[in-house]
C-alpha positions in Angstrom: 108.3 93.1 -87.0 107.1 91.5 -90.3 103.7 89.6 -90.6 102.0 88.0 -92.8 98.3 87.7 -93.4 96.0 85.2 -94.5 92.3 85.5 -95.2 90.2 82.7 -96.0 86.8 83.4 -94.4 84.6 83.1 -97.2 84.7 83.2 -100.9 87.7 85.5 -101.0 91.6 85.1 -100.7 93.7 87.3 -99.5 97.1 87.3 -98.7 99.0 90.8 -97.1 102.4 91.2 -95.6 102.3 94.1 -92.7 105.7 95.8 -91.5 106.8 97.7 -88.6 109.0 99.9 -90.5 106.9 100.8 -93.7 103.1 99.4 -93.0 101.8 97.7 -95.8 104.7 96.0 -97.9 102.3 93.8 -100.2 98.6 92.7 -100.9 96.6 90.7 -103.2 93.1 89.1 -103.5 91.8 86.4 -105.1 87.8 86.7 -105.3 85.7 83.8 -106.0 83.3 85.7 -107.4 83.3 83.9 -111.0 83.2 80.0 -109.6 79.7 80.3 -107.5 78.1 83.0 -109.5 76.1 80.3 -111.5 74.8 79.5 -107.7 73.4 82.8 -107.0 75.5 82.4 -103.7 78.6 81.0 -102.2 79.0 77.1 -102.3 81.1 76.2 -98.9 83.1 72.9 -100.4 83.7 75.0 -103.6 84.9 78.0 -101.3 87.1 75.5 -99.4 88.5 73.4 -102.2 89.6 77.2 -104.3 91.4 78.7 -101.2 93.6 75.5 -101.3 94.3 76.2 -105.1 95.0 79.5 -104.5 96.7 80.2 -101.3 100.0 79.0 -101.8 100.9 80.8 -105.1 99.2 84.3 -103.4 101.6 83.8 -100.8 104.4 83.3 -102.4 103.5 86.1 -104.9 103.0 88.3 -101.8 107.0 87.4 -100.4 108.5 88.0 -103.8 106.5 91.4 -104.5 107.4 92.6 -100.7 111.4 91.1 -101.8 110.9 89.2 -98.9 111.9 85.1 -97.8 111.0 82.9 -95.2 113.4 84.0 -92.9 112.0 87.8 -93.2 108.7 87.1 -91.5 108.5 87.5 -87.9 104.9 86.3 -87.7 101.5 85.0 -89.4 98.4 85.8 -88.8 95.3 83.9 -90.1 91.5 84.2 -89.9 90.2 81.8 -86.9 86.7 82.9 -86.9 83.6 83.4 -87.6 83.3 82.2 -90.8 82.7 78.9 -93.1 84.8 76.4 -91.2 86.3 74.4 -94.5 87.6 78.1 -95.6 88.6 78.7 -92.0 90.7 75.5 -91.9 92.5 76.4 -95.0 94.0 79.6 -93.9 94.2 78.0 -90.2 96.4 75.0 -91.2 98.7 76.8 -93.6 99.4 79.7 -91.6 100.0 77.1 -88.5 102.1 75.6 -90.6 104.5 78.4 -92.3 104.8 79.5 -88.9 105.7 76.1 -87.2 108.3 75.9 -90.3 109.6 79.2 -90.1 110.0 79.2 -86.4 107.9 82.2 -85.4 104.7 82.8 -83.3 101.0 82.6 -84.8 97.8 84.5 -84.4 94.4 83.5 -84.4 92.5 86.9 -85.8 88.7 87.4 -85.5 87.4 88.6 -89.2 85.6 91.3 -87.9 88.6 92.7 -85.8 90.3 92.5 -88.9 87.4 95.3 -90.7 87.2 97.0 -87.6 91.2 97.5 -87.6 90.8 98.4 -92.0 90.5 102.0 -91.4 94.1 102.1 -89.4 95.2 101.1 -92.8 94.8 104.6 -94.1 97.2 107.8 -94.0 94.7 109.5 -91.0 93.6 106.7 -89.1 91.3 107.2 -86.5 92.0 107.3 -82.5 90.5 105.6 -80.2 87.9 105.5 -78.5 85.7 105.4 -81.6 82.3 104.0 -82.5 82.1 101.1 -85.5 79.7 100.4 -87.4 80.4 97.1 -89.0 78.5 95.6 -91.8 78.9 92.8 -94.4 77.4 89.6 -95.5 77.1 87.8 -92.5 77.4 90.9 -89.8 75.6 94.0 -88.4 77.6 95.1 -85.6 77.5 98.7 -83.8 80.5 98.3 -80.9 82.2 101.2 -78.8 85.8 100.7 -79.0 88.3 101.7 -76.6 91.3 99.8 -78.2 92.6 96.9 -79.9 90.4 94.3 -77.9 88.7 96.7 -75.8 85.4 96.3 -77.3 81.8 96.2 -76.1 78.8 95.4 -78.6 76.0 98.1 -78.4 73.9 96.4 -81.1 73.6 93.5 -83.7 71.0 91.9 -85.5 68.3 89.9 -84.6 68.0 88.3 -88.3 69.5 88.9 -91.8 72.9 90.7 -91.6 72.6 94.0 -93.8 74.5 92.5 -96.9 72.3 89.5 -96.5 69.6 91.9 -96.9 70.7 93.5 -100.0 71.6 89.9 -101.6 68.4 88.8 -101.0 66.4 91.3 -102.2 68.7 91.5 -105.2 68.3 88.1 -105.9 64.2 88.7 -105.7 64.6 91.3 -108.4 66.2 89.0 -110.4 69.5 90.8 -110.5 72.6 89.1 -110.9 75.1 87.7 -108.3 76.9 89.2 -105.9 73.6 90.6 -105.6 74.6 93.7 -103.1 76.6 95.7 -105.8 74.6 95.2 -108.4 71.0 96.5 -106.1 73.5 99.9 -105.6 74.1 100.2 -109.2 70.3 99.6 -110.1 69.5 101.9 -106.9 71.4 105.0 -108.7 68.7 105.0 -111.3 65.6 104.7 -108.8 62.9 107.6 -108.2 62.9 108.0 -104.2 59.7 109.7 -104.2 57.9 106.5 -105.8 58.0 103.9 -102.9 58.4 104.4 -99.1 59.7 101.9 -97.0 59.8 101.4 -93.5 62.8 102.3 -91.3 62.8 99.0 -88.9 62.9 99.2 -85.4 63.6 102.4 -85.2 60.5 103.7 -83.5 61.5 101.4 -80.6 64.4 102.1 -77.6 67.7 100.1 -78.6 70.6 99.5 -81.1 69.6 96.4 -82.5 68.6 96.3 -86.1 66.4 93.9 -88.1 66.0 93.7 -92.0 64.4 90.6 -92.7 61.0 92.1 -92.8 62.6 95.2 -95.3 63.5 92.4 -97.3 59.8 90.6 -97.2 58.5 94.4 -98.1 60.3 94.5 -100.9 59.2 91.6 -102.2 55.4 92.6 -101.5 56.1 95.9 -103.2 57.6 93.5 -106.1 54.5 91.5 -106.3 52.2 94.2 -106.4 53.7 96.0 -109.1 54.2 96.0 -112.6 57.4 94.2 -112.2 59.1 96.0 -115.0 62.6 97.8 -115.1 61.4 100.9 -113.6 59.7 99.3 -110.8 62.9 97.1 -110.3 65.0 100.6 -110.1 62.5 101.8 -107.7 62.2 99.4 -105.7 66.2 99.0 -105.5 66.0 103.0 -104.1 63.7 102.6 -101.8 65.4 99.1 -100.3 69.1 101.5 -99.9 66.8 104.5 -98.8 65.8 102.5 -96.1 69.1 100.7 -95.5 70.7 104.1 -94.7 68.3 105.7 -92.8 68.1 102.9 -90.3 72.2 102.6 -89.6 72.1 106.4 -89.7 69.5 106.5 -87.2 71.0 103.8 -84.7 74.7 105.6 -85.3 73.1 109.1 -84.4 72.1 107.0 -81.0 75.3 105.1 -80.3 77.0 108.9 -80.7 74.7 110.4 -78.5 74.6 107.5 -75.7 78.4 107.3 -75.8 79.2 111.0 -76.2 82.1 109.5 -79.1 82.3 111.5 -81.8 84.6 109.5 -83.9 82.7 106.6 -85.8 84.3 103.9 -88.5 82.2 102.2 -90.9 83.2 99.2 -92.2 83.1 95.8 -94.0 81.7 95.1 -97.4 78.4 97.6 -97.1 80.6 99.8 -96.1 81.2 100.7 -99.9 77.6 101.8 -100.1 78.5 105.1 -101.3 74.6 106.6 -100.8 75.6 105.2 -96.8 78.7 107.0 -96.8 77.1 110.4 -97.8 74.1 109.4 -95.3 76.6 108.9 -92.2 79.0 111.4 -93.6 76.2 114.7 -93.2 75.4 112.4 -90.1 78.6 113.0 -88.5 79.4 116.4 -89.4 75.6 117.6 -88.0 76.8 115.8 -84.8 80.3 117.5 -84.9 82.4 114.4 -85.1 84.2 112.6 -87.9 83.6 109.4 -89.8 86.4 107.5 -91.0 86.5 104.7 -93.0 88.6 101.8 -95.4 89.6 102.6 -98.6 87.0 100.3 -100.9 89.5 97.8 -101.9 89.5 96.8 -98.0 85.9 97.2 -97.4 85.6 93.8 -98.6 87.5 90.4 -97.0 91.1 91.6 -97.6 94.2 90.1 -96.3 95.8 93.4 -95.3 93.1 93.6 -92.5 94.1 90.1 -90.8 97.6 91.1 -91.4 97.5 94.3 -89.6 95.2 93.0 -86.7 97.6 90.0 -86.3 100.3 92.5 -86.2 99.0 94.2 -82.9 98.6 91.3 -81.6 101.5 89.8 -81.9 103.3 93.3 -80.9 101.7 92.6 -77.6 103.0 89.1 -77.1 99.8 87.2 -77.6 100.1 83.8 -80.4 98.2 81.1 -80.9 99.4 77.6 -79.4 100.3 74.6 -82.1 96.8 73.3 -81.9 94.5 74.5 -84.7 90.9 75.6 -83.9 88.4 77.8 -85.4 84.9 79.2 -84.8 82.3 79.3 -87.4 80.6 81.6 -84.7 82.7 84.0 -82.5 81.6 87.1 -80.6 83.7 89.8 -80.7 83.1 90.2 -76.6 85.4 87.7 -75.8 88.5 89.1 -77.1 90.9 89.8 -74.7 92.8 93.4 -75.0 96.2 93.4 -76.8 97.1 95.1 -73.8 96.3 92.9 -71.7 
């Protein structure tokens, strides 16, 4: 079985073909990173209006690089949800499309599936069960997984997403967009010692997380400063301090409440590389493993949909000729692949 995947979430385009018999044929991504940047954040009509420009030629780039045609895809898999729903109705409609054209089944794949799913992309994937920790732009998740679809959420948050987090308080500093990277770099420069910022909710029962008030701290510890370089730096290190401590602290309780000892990070903060280390020594003083996506599919990618739309399809599940997506989807009501 051959299928082919299509990402159009957000600001990035991405376009994968995912084989049976040799895995990952072919991948590429288009990031919008360049058209909103004068924004200081993602403009949804702009989003919308690139994938179109984009989508087609990615696809076709993606065939001819895997030396495949039409009649060589036995599937297509696109991004139904969550998400911006202009850029969810791109991917939806063309991938509804090809496969009404081709004659083959669709899939409606939930984005966050999709990361969760990244790490089976790699050459010692993970077995289930597992615990994920998954965390981008829009999303804090921490969900026990039993198997494609078998999934139960132990914890989200309450307000800002973690990547949120870090583009805000980038964007307070007065670094430049996308604001998450660019706080990491700045953070690698940072005293730790200088600043101490609180580790929120973690002095309270639960695996929920909340970083809106980190973020309002920051800015505080901004405003009372001497707002130079070396407070920006500092401030930056103490914001990721932070940021690690309180996943790390919530993972070391999802471990220890589920007895799993395998735990995937994923999704763009996942490419925090001071969150890595953090979870890493984590996992090994816990005697368990941590596995996660190479960095290139940390971020929206459309390898993930395209392996995620794989299982599904494997199992016999597609997506009828009506087209339909969801700006806001939980990953609880997914049905198992097995099912």
């Amino acid at each position: 079985m051959r299928v082919l995947g299509i990402e159009t979430s957000c600001d990035e385009t991405g376009v994968a073909v995912y084989a049976t018999n040799g895995g990952l044929l072919a991948h590429t991504l288009y990031s919008q990173v360049e058209l909103h940047a004068c924004y200081g954040g993602v403009v949804p009509e702009l989003a919308s209006r690139d994938h179109i420009r984009k989508l087609l030629p990615l696809i076709h780039e993606v065939m001819a690089e895997a030396g495949l045609g039409a009649t060589d895809i036995d599937g297509v898999a696109y991004t139904a949800g969550p998400g911006l729903v202009g850029a969810l109705l791109v991917g939806a409609l063309t991938g509804r499309c090809l496969a009404w054209s081709w004659g083959v089944p669709a899939v409606a794949v939930h984005h966050m599936e999709g990361h969760l799913l990244a790490p089976m992309l790699e050459p010692e994937p993970p077995e289930f069960p597992l615990i994920a920790l998954l965390v981008s732009g829009g999303h804090c998740l921490l969900v026990e997984v039993d198997g494609v679809g078998r999934y139960r959420v132990l914890g989200e948050s309450i307000d800002d997403a973690v990547g949120e987090a870090f583009d805000k308080t980038a964007k307070l500093l007065g670094l430049p967009y996308p604001g998450g990277p660019a706080l990491a770099a700045l953070a690698r420069q940072g005293d730790p010692e200088r600043f101490t910022f609180p580790r929120p909710m973690t002095n309270r029962p639960g695996l929920d997380f909340s970083f809106s008030g980190l973020k309002t701290f920051a800015l505080n510890t901004w405003r009372t400063s001497a707002q130079d370089d070396r407070a920006r730096a500092d401030i930056a290190r103490a914001f990721e301090e932070a940021v690690a401590d309180t996943l790390a602290i919530k993972c070391r309780r999802a471990v220890r409440q589920t007895g799993i000892r395998r735990l995937v990070i994923a999704g763009g903060v996942g490419a925090n590389q001071r969150l890595r280390a953090r979870l890493g020594d984590l996992m090994k003083a816990q005697g368990g493993s941590i596995f996660y996506p190479r960095p290139e599919f940390c971020t929206d990618n459309g390898a993930m949909i395209a392996y995620a739309g794989y299982q599904r399809l494997r199992a016999g599940q597609s997506a009828p000729l009506s087209v339909s997506v969801k700006p806001r989807w939980s990953l609880d009501e997914l049905q198992p692949a097995d099912s």
